[in-house]
N, C-alpha and C positions, 0 to 999 in steps of 0.2 A: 130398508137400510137404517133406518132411525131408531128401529123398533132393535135391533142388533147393536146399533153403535152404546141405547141405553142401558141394554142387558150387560154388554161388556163394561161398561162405563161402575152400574152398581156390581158387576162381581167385582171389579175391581177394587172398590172400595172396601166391599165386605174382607177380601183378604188382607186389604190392607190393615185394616184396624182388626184384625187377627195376629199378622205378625208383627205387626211394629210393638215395643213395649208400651202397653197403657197403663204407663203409673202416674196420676195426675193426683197427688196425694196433697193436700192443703199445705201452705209453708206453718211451717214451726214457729211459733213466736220466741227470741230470743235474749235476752240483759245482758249487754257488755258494761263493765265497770272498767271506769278510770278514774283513778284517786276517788275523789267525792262524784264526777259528773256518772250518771245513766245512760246508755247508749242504748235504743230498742232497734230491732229490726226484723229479720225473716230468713230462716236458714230453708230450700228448698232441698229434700232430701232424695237422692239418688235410688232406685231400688239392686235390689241386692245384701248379699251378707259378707261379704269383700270391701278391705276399705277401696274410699273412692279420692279423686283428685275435688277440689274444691274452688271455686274462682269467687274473690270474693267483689263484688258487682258495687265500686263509686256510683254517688246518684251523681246526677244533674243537678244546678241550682236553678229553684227551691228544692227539689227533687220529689220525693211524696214518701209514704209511708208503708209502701209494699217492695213491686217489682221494678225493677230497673227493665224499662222496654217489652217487658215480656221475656227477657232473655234466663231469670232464674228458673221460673216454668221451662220455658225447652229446653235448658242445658240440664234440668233434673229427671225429664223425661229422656233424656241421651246417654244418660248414665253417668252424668259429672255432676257432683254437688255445689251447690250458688249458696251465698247469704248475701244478703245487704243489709245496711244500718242506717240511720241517722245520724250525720255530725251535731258533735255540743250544740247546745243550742241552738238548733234549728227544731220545727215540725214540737214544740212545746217540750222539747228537751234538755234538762240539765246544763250549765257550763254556759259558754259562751261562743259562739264561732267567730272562728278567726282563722288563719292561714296556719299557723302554728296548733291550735287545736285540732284542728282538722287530720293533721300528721300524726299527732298524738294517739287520736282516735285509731288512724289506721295500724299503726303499731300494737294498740292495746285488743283491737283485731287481730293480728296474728297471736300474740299469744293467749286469746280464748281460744280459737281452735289450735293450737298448740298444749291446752290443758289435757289432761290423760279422761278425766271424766268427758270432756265434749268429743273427742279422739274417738272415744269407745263408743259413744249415744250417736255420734251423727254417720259413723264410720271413714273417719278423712287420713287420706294418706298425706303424709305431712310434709311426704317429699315434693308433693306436687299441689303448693299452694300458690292459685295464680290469681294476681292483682290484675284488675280491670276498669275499666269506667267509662261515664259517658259525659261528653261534656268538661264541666267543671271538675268531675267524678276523672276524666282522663288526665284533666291538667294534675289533679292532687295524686294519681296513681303515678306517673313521670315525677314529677317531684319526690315524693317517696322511694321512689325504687333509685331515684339519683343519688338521696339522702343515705340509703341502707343498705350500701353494694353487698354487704356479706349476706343479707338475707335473699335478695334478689337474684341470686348471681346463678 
């Protein structure tokens, strides 16, 4: 019986990771500019040749310099595009943080992926950009989306 439940247990697997999409593709390293400050972060890109939706993933504070949870890897292995960034000044970053920067930054985030050159390279449908966060990263996405009802809406 054991010797059965393992053979079933590995085909299982083996189909699995047949059909599931395996695009486990490195994140992008990306430069947001706002006035003078530099914003770095990590666009996880979707596979496919169709634009995709995009969410873009608030850290935590201090937050770090990659993935927010793990969650821009599986939402780009799902077939939705992630990035996240650094607020000013944090993580050796340009600018200074503050509650007000911080907004800044998010704004100056949509419209990098609202440019036509990143539109085209990452494939993002623009109609469906979704703010997210965790954390600190949750409190600054509510705050912004309270601040920009036309974009959010």
């Amino acid at each position: 019986m054991k010797r059965i439940s393992l053979l079933l247990t590995g085909l299982f697997l083996i189909l699995l990771t047949i059909y599931l999409p395996a695009y486990s593709q490195e994140p992008e390293d990306i430069t947001i500019e706002r006035d003078s400050v530099i914003l770095k972060g990590k666009f996880y890109r979707a596979a496919g040749d169709d634009n995709k939706p995009v969410v873009i993933l608030l850290q935590g504070s201090p937050g770090n310099t990659y993935d927010v949870l793990g969650l821009g890897r599986a939402l780009s292995m799902s077939g939705i595009n992630a990035m996240t960034f650094n607020y000013s000044g944090s993580h050796q970053r340009t600018g200074t943080f503050s509650f007000l920067n911080c907004q800044a930054d998010i704004g100056a985030t949509f419209r990098f992926l609202c440019s036509p050159d990143v539109i085209g390279k990452f494939r993002i449908d623009t109609a469906a950009i979704i703010l997210a966060g965790y954390s600190f990263g949750g409190g600054m996405a509510t705050a912004y989306a309270i601040s920009c009802k036309s974009r959010t809406a």
